[in-house]
C-alpha positions, 0 to 999 in steps of 0.5 A, a space after each residue: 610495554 618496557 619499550 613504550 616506557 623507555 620511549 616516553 622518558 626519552 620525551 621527557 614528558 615525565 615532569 609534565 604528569 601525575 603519576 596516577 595519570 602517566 599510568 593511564 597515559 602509558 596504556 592509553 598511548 599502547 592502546 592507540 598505537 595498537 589501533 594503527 597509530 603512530 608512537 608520536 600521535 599516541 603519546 599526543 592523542 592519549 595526552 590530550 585525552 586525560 587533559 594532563 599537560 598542566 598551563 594547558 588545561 582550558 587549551 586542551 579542551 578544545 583539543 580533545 574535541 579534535 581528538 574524538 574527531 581524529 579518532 572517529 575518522 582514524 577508527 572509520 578509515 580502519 574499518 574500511 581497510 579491514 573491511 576491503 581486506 575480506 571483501 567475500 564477508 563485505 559482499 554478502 553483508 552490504 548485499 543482505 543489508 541492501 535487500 533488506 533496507 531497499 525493501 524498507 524504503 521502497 514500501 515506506 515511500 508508498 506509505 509515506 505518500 499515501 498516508 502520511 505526506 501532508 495533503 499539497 494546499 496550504 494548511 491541509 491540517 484545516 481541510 475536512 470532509 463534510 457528508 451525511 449519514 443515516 446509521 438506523 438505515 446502514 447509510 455511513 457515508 453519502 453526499 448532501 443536497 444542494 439546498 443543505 450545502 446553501 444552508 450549511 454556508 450561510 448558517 455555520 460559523 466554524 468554516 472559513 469556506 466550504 465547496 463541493 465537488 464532484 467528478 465524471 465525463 464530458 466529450 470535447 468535440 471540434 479538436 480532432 477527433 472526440 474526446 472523453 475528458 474527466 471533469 471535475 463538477 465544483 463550486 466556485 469557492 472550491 479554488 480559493 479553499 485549497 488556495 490554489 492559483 493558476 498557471 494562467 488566465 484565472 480561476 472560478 468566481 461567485 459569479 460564474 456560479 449562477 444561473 444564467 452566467 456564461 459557460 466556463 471552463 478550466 484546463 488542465 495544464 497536462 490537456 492544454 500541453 497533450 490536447 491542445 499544443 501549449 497554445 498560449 491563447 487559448 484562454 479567452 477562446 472556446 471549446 466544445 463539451 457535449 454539444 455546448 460551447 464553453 470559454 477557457 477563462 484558466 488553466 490549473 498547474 499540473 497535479 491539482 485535483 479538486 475531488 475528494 480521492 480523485 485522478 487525474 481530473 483534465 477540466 473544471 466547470 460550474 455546477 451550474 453549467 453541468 449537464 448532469 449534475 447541474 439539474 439536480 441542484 433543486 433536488 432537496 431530497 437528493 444525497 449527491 454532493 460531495 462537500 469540502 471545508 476549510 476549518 477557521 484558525 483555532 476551530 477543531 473537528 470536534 468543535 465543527 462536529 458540534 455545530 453540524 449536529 446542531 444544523 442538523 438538527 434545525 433541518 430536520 425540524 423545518 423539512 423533516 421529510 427529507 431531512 428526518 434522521 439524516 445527520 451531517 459528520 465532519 473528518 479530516 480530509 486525509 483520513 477520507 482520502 485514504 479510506 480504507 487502504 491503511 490497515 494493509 500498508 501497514 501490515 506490509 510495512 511490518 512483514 517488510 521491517 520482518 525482512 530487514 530484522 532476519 537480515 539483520 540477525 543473519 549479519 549478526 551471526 556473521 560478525 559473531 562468527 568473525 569476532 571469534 577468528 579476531 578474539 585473539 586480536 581483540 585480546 592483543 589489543 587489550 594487552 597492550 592496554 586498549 579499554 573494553 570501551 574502545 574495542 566496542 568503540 571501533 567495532 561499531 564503527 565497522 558496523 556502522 560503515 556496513 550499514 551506511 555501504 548497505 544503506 547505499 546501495 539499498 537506495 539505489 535498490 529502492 529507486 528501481 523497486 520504487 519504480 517497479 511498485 508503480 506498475 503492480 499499484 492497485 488503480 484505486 489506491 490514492 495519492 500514486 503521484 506522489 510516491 517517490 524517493 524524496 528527502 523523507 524517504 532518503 532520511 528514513 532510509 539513513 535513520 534504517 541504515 544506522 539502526 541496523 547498523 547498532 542492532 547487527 553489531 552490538 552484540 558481537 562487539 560486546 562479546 569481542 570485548 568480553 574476551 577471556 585476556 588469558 584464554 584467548 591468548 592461550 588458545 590457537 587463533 582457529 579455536 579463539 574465542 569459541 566460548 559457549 555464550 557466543 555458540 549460544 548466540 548465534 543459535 539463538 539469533 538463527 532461531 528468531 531468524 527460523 521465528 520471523 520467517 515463519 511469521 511472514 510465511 504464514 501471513 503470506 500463506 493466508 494471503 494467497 489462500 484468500 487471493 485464491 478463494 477470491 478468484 476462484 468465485 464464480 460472479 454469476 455470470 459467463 465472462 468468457 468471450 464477454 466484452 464491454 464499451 462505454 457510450 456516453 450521450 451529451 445531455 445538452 443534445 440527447 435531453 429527454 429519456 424518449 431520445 435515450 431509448 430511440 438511440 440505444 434501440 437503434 444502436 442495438 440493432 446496427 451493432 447485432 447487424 454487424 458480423 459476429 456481433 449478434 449476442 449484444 446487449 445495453 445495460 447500466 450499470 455493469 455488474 463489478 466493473 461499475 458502482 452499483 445503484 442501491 434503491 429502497 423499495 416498498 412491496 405493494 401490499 406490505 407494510 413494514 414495521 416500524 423496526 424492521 430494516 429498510 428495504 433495499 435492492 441493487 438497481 440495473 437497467 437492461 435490454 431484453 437480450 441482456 440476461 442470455 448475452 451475460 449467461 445469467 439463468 432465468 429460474 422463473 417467469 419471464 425474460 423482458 421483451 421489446 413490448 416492455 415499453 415506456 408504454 406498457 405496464 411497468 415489469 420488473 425481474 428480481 435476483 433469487 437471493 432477493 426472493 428469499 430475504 422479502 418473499 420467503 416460502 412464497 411465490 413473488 411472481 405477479 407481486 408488485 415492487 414500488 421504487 424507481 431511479 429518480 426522478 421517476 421514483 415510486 413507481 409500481 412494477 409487476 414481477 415478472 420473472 426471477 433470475 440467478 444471483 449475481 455478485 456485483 458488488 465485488 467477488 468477496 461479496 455474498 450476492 444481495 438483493 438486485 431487481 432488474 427493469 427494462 431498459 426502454 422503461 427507465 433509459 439512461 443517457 447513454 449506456 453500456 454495450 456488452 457483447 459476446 464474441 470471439 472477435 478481438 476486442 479490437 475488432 469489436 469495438 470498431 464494430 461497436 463504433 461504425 454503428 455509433 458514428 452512423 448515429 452521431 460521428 461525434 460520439 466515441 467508444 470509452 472504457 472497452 475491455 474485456 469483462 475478464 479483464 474488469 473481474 481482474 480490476 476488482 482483485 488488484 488491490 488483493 493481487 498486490 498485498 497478496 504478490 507482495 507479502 509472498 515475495 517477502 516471506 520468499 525473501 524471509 525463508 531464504 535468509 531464514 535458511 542461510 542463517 542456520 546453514 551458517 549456524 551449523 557450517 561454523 559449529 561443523 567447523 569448532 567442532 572438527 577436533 571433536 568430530 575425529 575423535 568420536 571417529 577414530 573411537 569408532 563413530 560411524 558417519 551416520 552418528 556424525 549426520 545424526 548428531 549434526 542433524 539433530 542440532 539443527 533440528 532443534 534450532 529449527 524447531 525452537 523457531 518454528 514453536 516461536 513463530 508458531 506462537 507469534 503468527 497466531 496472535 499478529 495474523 488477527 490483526 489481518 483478517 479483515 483482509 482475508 476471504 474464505 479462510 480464518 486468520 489461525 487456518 490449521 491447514 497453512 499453519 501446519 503447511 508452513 511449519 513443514 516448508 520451514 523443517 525441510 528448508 531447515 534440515 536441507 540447510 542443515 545436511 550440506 554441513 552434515 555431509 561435510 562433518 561425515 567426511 572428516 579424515 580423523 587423522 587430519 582432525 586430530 591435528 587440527 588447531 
């Protein structure tokens, strides 16, 4: 201090200053000197600081915000050089906090995109669902007739469009060999609601939309490149669907889709040009159409709601046999896009923020440990004159320049776990195509770097600027600044760190209990060896139910004639690989009462060898036979569980069912026979109520085959399409797979949480048990001095192992009370997603807490061991 004075009287500034000030500029000048700064920038910088230099004060206002500037880049470009100097420490550090934030970014550019990005039309906030319900029935959510959509446009007053659109397959023919393309089945109106233009040509108008209008089409710009060589005339030429020429007036710019949640949609048509939905456009009573809307500027959802409830109510009035006790519901079309996927992104985006706070506690514990070898520094500093607040100052900036170098490289992680995500994403899961490290993603993950940065490095700055002055200047620089709060607080952080691990242990715990009960379920029937395709009959050419049955008799026969394809049968649809068809029925005989709930069954339609083909057991009665024809009475088998809920303590054999899938509805079945239940819904599903009917009595336009084989799934479906093409060359093979394979389908969607979830929890332990290895290694190493003495006065190595195992034990235990605690209110928030075991399961609480001790106690014996080697006489010396 004495040659700071003297060298700022040689300056001759001393006429310039206060005295109160040149106290204050003296110290703030050793301060900055101390921080790397030359004398003359000392004295200029702390000058300038207080403002002190008179006839410039207005002057040195603008000078100061150059000073913080400077300081910034001088205390930055300090923590870089300190950082390269211990570049083991920077390493471990930028890695954790790389893993951590990476893992952040990647799940949240999933979240971002499916539930957050804004929709990709024009005003998306205006876009809303309209579809109908019938709560006293348990229907929640149905389409809406095409009569209702005509009276729903020209009587509301709260949309400035509404469409329909509607989504399966058609074949396009005479372009190589065939092809199935997803079609997307729209109402004309729909282009100009989600204001979409075209690539070329131009997009649907009222007039294509009515009866007699010529058939047209619209491209995909991924089919005009993939199928069609980017031919530039190609609009105005036709092109061939199921049999029946269309002309390509457009082709829509890659991405858009016109159905609600749908993918990948390669061409559009009228609905009056389909050739399945196009000839239920008269049908009042139907519920197939699914509406979109574009709300008027100013209207709300609730205000829209208001108006349906009043349409509603006018349609049940004039044609209350088909509109009685329907009523029609408004919701934001994002809200339906996302359906019910919301409550498991979050939980992963949570149990992955669990990661990153472990991580953060870990780096916390390492500044902290740091801090104490640099106590005798920081003290120095405070000596010659450097305030609390600027040790804390540049003690952030170093934590900053490890979260921004940790932010980096997580980036670079997130691109990599962004992609490798991609593959493990469920099939149903919406919006896929627009997961991506964007701006968002890159801004979120900034925001995450400079957060971190502040929850990992405030702590250990305050208690580097809290430093005793005297007593770190006294103390050897080994023992600096190992005060009993900072020990404190570093057991305390490996403690939490011990709690969010068991938190995200146990929830991944659950999740692989309830992946395992799943998938331990038998569906009910014999998958192995079970293969199936998908042949699909062009209703334009196969138009009468007569030419379905004559079709799948004769495919029958010439597949079962093909080798090692004998145990083959027809079906629609397939149990879990398929929506199902749910149909109301009455039993013959009984009326139900007024109160009671209606009955309904799943519906399939199957050939006489389908049940033995599938392995499901006929527990009574009769199978079906080839004399079940479209001739003879009408038979029908129902499932057991629907024995038990409708024909309790009786026999329903010979009883009679009245349903039908229309439009030969309400026709009377005999009961022929009961068979074993089958879940075909989903295996997390209990079986339900399913009544089985001939195939050559109710045929659909085409069907599936299943066979049972030990041919590959190659070969098979050759087999499968020598017989179709000895029908119609025309025809292909879609949707082949084996059944085990479409079982597996159905669990995707548990599959990635439950793979997920794991991993983080992996991830979580690991940190979890460097942290209290860390914890316990620098406490061996405070306490060596005392360890030798407690030798050298006759402790054995078996006290030291006793006493080093006991602190970490009581760490570990401290955590795993915490986490036990937290786990048993946060894992209710996921039990919607569990099956077969409950959300507070005894047996994976208990399990994990034991992981967690022995993890702790292995992490706890490697110190330990290196405590009982200490040599007394080297630790007796020991500064």
């Amino acid at each position: 201090m004495k040659f700071l004075r003297r060298w700022l009287s040689r300056k001759n500034w001393e006429g310039d200053l206060s005295d109160e000030l040149r106290f204050h500029v003296e110290h703030q000048t050793a301060a900055n000197i101390a921080n790397g700064m030359s004398p003359e920038e000392g004295k200029r910088h702390a000058t300038l600081q207080f403002g002190a230099v008179e006839g410039v004060k207005e002057d040195c206002r603008e000078e100061r915000r150059g000073f913080w500037l400077e300081t910034f880049w001088a205390d930055l470009s300090y923590a870089l050089r300190t950082l390269r100097k211990n570049p083991g420490f920077a390493a471990i550090a930028i890695l954790t906090l790389a893993l951590g934030i990476g893992a952040n970014t990647a799940i949240f550019s999933v979240v971002y995109a499916v539930l957050f990005k804004p929709l990709p039309y024009a005003n998306p906030q205006q876009l809303v669902v309209v579809f109908s319900a019938k709560p006293q029935e348990g229907v929640a959510m149905t389409g809406i007739s095409y009569p209702n959509f005509e009276e729903l446009r020209e009587q509301n007053h709260v949309f400035s469009e509404l469409a329909s659109s509607q989504q399966h397959d058609l074949t396009l023919t005479g372009r190589g060999e065939p092809f199935v393309v997803r079609t997307g089945v729209v109402t004309p109106e729909v282009f100009a609601l989600l204001a979409q233009a075209p690539l070329a040509g131009r997009t649907l108008v009222p007039d294509d939309g009515r009866r007699g209008a010529a058939s047209v089409v619209i491209l995909s710009e991924n089919l005009w490149r993939s199928r069609f060589g980017a031919d530039p005339n190609i609009v105005g030429s036709s092109i061939s669907l199921d049999k029946r020429s269309f002309t390509v007036v457009g082709i829509m710019r890659a991405g858009f889709c016109s159905e609600i949640g749908g993918r990948g949609q390669e061409i559009w048509v009228p609905l009056v040009d389909d050739p399945l939905f196009g000839g239920w456009m008269t049908r009042r009573g139907g519920h197939w159409m699914n509406l979109i809307g574009r709300l008027r500027p100013g209207v709300s959802v609730a205000q829209a709601q208001a108006e349906m409830d009043a349409i509603a109510g006018r349609l049940a009035k004039e044609d209350p046999a088909d509109n009685a006790g329907w009523i029609i519901r408004v919701g934001p079309l994002q809200s339906a896009i996302v359906g019910d996927v919301k409550p498991a992104l979050l939980i992963l985006l949570g149990a992955v923020a669990l990661v990153l706070l472990i991580a953060c506690a870990n780096i916390a514990n390492l500044l902290l440990a740091r801090a104490t070898s640099r106590a005798r520094e920081m003290s120095v500093r405070i000596a010659l004159g450097a305030g609390r607040g600027r040790i804390v100052r540049q003690l952030l900036t170093e934590s900053a320049a490890l979260g921004l170098l940790g932010g980096v490289a997580g980036i670079l992680l997130a691109y990599w776990g962004v992609h490798g995500l991609s593959s493990l994403l469920p099939q149903g899961l919406p919006q896929t195509h627009a997961i991506r490290v964007d701006g968002w993603v890159l801004g979120f993950a900034l925001l995450l770097s400079i957060s971190a940065s502040f929850v990992f490095g405030l702590a250990p700055a305050l208690f580097a600027a809290g430093s005793d002055l005297q007593t770190s200047l006294r103390e050897g620089a080994g023992r600096a600044g190992g005060s009993g709060a900072r020990q404190r607080a570093r057991s305390f952080l490996a403690a939490a760190e011990i709690a969010l691990a068991m938190v995200l242990l146990i929830g991944a715990g659950l999740l692989v209990r309830s992946f395992v009960a799943i998938t331990s379920v038998k569906p009910g029937f014999d998958s192995r060896h079970l293969l199936k395709a998908e042949v699909s009959l062009p209703q334009f050419e196969y138009s009468t139910p007569q030419q379905w049955t004559n079709f799948s008799n004769e495919l029958m026969a010439r597949i079962q004639a093909e080798p090692g394809m004998r145990d083959s049968a027809i079906a629609a649809p397939l149990p879990l690989a398929y929506d199902n068809v749910n149909l109301g029925f009455e039993i013959q005989g009984r009326v139900a009462p007024p109160s009671a709930k209606p009955r309904t069954a799943d519906y399939i339609s199957i050939s006489p060898e389908y049940l033995r083909v599938m392995g499901i057991p006929l527990l009574q009665g009769r199978n079906f036979n080839q004399q079940d024809s479209m001739s003879a009475p009408r038979v029908a088998i129902i499932s057991a569980e629907m024995a038990r809920m409708y024909f309790p303590n009786q026999d329903p054999v010979g009883k009679r069912l009245i349903f039908g899938f229309p439009p030969n509805s309400d026709v009377p079945r005999e009961i022929v026979g009961i068979v074993g239940d089958v879940r075909d819904v989903s295996l997390s599903q209990m079986p339900g109520a399913m009544m089985y009917v001939p195939f050559q009595q109710a045929p659909f336009w085409g069907g599936l085959v299943v066979t049972r084989t030990d041919l590959s799934l190659s070969a098979a479906v050759a087999s499968i399409q020598r017989g179709v093409n000895a029908i119609d060359k025309d025809l292909p093979i879609t949707d082949a797979a084996s059944m085990s394979d479409a079982i597996q389908g159905t669990v995707a969607q548990p599959r990635f949480q439950t793979f997920l979830l794991a991993m983080f929890g992996s991830l979580a332990l690991i940190l979890a048990s460097v942290g209290i290895y860390g914890v316990i290694s620098y406490s061996v190493a405070q306490r060596t001095h005392e360890i030798g003495i407690r030798m050298s006065l006759g402790a054995q190595r078996k006290d030291v192992l006793q006493l080093v195992l006991g602190e970490g034990v009581k760490l570990a235990l401290a955590g795993t009370a915490i986490g036990l605690a937290a786990a048993l209110g946060l894992t209710r928030l996921m039990a919607k997603l569990l099956y077969g075991v409950s959300a507070t399961d005894p047996f994976t609480f208990a399990a994990v807490a034991v992981v967690l001790m022995f993890v702790a106690l292995v992490a706890c014996y490697i110190p330990a061991r290196r405590a009982m080697r200490v040599d007394p006489m080297i630790a007796l010396r020991y500064e």
